[in-house]
C-alpha positions as CSV (number, residue, x, y, z in Angstrom):
1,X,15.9,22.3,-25.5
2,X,19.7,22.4,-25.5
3,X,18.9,22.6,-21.5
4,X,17.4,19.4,-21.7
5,X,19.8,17.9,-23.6
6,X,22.9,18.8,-20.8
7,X,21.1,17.7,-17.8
8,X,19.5,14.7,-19.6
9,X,23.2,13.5,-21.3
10,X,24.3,13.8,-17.6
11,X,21.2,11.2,-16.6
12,X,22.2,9.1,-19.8
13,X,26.3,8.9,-18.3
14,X,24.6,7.5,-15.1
15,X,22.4,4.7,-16.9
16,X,25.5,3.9,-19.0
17,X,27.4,3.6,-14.9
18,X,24.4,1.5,-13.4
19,X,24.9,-1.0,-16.4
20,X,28.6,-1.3,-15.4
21,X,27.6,-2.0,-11.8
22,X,24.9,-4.7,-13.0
23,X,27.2,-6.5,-15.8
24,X,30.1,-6.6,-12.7
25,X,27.8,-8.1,-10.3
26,X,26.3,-10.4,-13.4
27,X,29.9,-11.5,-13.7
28,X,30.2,-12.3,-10.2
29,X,27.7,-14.3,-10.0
30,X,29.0,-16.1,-12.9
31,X,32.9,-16.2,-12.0
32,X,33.5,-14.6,-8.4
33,X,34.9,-11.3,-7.8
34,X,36.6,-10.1,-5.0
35,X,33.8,-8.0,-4.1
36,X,31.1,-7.9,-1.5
37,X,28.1,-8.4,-3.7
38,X,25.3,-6.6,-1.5
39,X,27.5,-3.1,-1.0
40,X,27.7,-3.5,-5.4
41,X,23.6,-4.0,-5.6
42,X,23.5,-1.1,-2.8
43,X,25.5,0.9,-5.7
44,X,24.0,-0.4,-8.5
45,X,20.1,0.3,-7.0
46,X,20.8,3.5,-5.7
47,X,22.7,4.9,-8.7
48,X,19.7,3.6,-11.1
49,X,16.8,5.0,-8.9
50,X,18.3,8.5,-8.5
51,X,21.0,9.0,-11.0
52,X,19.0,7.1,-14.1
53,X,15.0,7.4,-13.4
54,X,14.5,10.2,-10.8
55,X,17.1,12.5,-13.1
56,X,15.0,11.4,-15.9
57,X,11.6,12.2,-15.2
58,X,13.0,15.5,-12.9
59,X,14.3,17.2,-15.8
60,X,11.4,16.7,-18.2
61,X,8.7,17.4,-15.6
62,X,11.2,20.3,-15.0
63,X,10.8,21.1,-19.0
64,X,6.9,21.1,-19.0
65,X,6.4,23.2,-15.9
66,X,9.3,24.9,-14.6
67,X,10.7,26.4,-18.3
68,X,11.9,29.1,-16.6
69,X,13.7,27.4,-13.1
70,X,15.0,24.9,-15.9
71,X,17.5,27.7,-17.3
72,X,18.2,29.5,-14.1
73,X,21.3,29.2,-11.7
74,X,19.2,27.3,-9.2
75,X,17.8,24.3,-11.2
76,X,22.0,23.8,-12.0
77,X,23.3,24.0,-9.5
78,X,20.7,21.8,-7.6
79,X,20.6,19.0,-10.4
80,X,24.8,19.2,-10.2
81,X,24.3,18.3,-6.1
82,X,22.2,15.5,-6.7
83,X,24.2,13.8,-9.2
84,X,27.4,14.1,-7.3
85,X,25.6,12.9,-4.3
86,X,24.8,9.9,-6.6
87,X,28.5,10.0,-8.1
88,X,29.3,9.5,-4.6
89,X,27.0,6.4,-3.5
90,X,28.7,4.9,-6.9
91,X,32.0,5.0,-5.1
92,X,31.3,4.7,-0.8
93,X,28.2,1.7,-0.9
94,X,30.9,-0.6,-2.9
95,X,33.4,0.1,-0.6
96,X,31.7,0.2,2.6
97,X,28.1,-0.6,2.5
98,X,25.2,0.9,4.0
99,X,26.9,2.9,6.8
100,X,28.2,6.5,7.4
101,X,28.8,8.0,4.2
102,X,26.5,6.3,2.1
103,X,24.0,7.3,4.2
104,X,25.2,10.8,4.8
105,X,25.3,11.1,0.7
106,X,21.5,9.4,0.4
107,X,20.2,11.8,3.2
108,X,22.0,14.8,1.3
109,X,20.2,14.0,-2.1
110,X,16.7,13.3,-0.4
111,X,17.0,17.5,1.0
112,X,18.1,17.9,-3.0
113,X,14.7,16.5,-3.9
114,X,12.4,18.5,-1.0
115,X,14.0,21.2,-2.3
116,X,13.2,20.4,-5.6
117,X,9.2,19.7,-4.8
118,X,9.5,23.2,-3.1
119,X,9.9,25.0,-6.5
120,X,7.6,22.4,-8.2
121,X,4.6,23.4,-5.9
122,X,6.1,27.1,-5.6
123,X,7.0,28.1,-9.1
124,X,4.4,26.3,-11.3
125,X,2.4,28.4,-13.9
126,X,0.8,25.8,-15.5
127,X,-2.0,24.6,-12.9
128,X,-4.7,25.9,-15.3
129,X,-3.1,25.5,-18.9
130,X,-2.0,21.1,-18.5
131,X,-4.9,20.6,-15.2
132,X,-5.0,16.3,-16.0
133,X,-0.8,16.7,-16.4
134,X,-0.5,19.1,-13.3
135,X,-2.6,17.1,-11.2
136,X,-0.6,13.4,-12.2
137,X,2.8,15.8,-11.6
138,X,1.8,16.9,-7.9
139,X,0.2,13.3,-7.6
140,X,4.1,11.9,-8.3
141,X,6.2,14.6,-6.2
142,X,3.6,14.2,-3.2
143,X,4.6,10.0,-3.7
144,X,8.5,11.2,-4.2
145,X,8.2,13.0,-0.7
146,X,6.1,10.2,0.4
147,X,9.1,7.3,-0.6
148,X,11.8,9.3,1.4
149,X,10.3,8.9,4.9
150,X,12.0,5.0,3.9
151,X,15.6,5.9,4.3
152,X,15.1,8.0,6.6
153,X,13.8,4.9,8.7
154,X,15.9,2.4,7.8
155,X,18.9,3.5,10.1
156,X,16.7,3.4,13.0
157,X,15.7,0.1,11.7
158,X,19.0,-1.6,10.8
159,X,19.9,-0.8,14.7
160,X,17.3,-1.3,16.9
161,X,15.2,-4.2,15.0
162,X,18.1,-5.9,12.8
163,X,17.9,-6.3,8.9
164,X,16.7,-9.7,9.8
165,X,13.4,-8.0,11.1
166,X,10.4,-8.3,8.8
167,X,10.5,-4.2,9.4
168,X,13.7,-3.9,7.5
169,X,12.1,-5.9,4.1
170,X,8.8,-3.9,4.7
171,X,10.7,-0.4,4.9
172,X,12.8,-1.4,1.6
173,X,9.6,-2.3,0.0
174,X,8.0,0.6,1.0
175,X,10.7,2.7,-0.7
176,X,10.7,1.1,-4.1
177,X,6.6,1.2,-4.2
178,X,6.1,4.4,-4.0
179,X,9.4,5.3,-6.3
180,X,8.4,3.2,-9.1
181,X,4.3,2.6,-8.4
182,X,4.1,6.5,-7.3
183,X,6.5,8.8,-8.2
184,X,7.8,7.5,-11.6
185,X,4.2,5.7,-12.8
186,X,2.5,8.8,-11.9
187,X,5.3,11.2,-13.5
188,X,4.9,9.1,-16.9
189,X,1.2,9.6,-16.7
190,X,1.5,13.3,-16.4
191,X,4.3,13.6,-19.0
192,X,1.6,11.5,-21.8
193,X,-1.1,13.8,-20.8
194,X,1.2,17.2,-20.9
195,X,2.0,15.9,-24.4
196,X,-2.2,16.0,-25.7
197,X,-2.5,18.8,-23.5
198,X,-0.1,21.2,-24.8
199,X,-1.1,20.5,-28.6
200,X,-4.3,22.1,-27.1
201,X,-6.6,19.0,-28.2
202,X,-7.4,17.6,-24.3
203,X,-10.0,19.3,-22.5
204,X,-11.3,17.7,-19.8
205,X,-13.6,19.4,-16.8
206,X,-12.3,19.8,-13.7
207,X,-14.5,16.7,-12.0
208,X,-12.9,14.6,-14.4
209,X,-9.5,15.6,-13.6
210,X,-9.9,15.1,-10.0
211,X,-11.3,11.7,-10.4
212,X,-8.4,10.1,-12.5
213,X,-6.2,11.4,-10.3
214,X,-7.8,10.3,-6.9
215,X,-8.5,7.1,-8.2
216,X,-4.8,6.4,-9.6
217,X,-3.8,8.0,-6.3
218,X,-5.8,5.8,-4.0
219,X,-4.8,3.0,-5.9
220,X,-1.0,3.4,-5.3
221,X,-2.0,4.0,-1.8
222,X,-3.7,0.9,-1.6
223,X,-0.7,-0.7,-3.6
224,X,1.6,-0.9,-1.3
225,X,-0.6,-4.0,0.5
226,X,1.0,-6.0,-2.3
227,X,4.6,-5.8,-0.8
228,X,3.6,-6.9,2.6
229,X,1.8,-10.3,1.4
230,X,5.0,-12.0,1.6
231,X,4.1,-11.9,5.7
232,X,1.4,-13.9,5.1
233,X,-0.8,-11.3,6.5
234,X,-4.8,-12.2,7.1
235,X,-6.5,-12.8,3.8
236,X,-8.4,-9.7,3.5
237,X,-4.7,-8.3,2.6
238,X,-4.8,-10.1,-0.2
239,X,-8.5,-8.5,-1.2
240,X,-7.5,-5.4,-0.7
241,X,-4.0,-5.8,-2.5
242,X,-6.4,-6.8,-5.7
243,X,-9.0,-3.7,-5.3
244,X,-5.5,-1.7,-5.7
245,X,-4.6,-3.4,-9.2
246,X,-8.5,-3.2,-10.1
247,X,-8.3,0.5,-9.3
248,X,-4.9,0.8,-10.7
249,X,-6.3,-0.9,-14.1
250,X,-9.3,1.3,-14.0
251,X,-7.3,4.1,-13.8
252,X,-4.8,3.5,-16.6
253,X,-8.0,1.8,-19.2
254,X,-9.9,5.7,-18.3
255,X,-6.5,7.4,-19.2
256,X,-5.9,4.9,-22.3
257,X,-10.1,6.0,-23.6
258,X,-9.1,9.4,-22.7
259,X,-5.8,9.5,-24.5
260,X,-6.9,7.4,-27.6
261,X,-7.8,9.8,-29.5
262,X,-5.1,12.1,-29.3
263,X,-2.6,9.5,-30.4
264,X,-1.5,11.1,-33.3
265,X,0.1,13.8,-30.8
266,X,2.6,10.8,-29.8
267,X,3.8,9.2,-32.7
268,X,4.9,10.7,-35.6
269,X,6.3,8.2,-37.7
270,X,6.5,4.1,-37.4
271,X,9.6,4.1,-35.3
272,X,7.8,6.7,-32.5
273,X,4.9,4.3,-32.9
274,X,7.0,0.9,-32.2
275,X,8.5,2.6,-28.7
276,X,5.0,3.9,-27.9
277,X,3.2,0.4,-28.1
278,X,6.1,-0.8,-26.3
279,X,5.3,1.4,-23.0
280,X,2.0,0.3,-23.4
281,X,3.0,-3.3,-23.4
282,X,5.0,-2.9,-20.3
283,X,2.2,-0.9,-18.4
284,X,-0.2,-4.0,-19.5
285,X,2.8,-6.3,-17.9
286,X,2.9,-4.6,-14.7
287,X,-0.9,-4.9,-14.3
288,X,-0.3,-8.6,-14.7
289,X,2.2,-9.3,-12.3
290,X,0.3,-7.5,-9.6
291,X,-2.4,-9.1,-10.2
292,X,-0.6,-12.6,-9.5
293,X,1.1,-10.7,-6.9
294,X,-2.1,-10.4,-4.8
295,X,-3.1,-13.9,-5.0
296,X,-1.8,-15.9,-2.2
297,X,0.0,-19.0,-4.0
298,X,1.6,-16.3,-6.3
299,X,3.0,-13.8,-3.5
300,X,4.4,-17.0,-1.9
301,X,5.8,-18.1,-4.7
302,X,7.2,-14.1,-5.8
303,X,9.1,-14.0,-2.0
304,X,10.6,-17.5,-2.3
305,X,11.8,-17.8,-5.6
306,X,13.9,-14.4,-6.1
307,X,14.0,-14.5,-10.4
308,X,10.3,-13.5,-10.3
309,X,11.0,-10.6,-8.3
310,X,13.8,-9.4,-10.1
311,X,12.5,-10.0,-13.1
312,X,9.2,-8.0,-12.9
313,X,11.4,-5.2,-11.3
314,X,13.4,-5.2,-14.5
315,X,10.2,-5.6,-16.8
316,X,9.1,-2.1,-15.0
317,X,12.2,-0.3,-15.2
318,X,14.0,-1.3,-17.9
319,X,11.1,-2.5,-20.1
320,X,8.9,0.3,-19.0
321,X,10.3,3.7,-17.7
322,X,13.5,3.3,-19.4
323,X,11.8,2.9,-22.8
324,X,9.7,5.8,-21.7
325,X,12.5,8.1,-21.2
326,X,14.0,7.3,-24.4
327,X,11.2,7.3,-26.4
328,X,10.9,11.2,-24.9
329,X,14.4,11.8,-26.0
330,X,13.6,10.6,-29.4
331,X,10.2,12.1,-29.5
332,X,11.3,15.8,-28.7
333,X,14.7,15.4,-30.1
334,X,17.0,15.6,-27.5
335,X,18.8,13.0,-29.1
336,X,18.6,10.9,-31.9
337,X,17.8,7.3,-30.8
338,X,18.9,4.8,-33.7
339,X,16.9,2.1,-34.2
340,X,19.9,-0.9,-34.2
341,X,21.5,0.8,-31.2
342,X,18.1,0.7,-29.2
343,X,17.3,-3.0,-30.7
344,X,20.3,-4.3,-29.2
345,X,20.0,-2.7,-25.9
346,X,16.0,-3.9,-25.6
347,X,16.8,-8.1,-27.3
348,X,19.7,-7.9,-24.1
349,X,17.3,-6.8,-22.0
350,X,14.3,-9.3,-23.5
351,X,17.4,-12.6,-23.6
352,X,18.1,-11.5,-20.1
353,X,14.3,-11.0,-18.4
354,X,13.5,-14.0,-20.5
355,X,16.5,-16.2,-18.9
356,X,15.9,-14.8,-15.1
357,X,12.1,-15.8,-15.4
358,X,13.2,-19.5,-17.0
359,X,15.6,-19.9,-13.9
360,X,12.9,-19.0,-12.0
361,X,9.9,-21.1,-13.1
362,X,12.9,-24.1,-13.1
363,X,13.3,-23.3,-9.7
364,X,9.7,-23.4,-9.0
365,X,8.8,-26.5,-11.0
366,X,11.4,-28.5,-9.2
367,X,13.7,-28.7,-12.6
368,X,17.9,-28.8,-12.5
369,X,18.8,-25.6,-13.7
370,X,21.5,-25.4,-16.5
371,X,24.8,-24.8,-15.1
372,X,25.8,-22.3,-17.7
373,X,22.6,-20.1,-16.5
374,X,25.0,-17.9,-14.8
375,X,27.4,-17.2,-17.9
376,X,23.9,-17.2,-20.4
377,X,22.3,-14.9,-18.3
378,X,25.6,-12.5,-18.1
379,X,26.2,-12.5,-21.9
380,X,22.6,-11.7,-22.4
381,X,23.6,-8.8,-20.1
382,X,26.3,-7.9,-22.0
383,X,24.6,-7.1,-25.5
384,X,21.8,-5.0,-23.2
385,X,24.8,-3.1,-21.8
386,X,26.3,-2.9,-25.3
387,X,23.1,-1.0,-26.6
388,X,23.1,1.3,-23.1
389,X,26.6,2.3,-23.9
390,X,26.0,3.4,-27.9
391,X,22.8,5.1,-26.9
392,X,25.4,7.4,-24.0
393,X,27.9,7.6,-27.0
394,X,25.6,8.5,-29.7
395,X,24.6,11.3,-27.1
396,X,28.4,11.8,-26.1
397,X,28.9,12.6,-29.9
398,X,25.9,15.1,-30.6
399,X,26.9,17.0,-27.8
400,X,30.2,17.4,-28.0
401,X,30.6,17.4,-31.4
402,X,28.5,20.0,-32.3
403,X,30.7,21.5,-29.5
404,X,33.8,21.4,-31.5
405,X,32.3,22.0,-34.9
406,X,31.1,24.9,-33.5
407,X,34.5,26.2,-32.4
């Protein structure tokens, strides 16, 4: 575990960075900055994809299938790459934006990650002994691979068609579906069912295991529809955008009947419990706001009124896989997540999702918004930031203490 704990410390410093980024911009937005806003979001997207969640779920699908690659030479030296190439899109995209070295650093850490899926299909021992968690694993490295054909793409993109084009949005959208619908839904998926899996209580045939997983995989497939409704594409789109959530739902209710029973394996006290119905509430979220998405008034509504979008982004990262990740941390004690410290970065986060979706739904019902949104909406960012920061330092101090007591 103490593996775990350096690598996932690093990840931690990273989330604690990404917060800085998104309480500057917040601040911008309330009191101007001298600061080009987009290269800042660039920095602040980038850096909380790959340096936050990626990092996250790489070294704790790392720790259930790759032990052994965890501890070596080669998993260091290749998780140290990545998160300098990330240390480094922290400092270029704010200063010069999506050009030449940004780029150079993004297309660096994508051949971190291929190689990365080459020891995860290479090296894994477990195929037989977690089959449902091996199977959700390779489903969410194959939609990892599948998410870096977008940047690949998007220089071509930005120069010959213009980030005016529809083809620019539909090549950014692409990327984040199949990050956050693919690579980190599926990854969670796997990590709950390696969890009942390696207590030895799952057992599941191997039809079984191949259906879930070719019906959660279809349904991401199919998923992406969804992000190009905003085109106002023929109406059978939008039928097929809702098959994706109905398959997506079917999927996650046959894990949830599948999973039920093994519960116990989860939770092992009230405070494990309280994080663990909180995934589940945000997994029941995101169903939700797909659904809306693939109606036509509500996909309107989602690409003309930007709050809703960034608001449901928010719900599904920092409501959903973030909690995840901690609630990991906490459950195999990699660190020691205090209740107060995590309550006051998740009511930030709830003040500030709940203030974004107010200015939104003003927006939409024709309403004045307050003037002091802006200032409301950055102090509510602050306490969330607050609570990021003591959960890095409460990891800062169990590693490095022990360190000096130690010595």
């Amino acid at each position: 575990m103490k593996f775990v704990r350096r690598y996932f410390y690093i990840a931690l410093l990273m989330w604690a960075l990404v917060a800085t980024y998104g309480l500057t911009l917040r601040y911008h937005l309330w009191h101007p900055l001298p600061i080009k806003y987009a290269y800042w979001l660039h920095a602040h997207s980038h850096a909380a994809f790959l340096g936050w969640l990626h990092s996250g779920f790489m070294i704790f699908l790392a720790w259930a299938f790759l032990p052994d690659f965890m501890q070596s030479k080669a998993f260091r030296r290749l998780y140290a790459f990545m998160q300098l190439m990330v240390a480094g899109m922290l400092i270029s995209f704010p200063l010069q934006g999506y050009k030449a070295v940004s780029i150079t650093l993004l297309s660096l850490f994508l051949l971190g990650t291929y190689v990365w899926a080459w020891y995860f299909f290479r090296k894994n021992r477990f195929r037989e002994t977690y089959p449902l968690a091996y199977v959700l694993a390779r489903s969410a490295i194959i939609f990892m691979l599948i998410s870096s054909l977008s940047p690949w793409a998007l220089g071509p993109v930005m120069v010959f068609l213009g980030k005016q084009s529809i083809w620019y949005n539909l090549d950014v959208y692409f990327y984040l579906h199949f990050q956050y619908n693919g690579w980190f839904f599926m990854g969670m998926l796997s990590l709950l069912a390696y969890l009942a899996e390696r207590e030895g209580k799952l057992r599941l045939s191997g039809a079984t295991v191949k259906k879930i997983n070719r019906l959660l995989f279809a349904a991401v497939l199919l998923g992406y529809i969804t992000n190009t409704l905003w085109t106002e594409p023929p109406y059978y789109f939008h039928a097929l955008a809702l098959v994706s959530v109905v398959l997506e739902a079917w999927g996650l209710w046959w894990m949830y009947r599948i999973l039920k029973p093994h519960f116990h394996l989860f939770v092992r006290d009230a405070w494990e419990r309280y994080l663990f119905r909180l995934i589940l509430l945000g997994l029941a979220g995101k169903i939700v706001f797909q659904f809306m998405a693939s109606c036509p008034y509500f996909s309107h509504l989602a690409y003309t009124i930007r709050d809703f979008i960034i608001g449901y982004l928010h719900w599904v990262f920092l409501g959903t896989y973030s909690v995840f990740l901690l609630y990991l941390m906490q459950r195999e004690k990699v660190f020691s997540l205090r209740r107060w410290a995590f309550h006051v970065f998740f009511g930030g986060y709830a003040l500030m999702l709940s203030l974004i979706f107010l200015r939104g739904t003003l927006i939409w019902l024709k309403t004045p918004v307050p003037q002091g949104m802006p200032a409301w909406i950055f102090w509510a960012t602050a306490i969330m930031f607050t609570g990021i920061l003591i959960i890095w330092y409460d990891a800062h101090r169990t590693l490095f203490g022990n360190r000096r007591s130690r010595s």
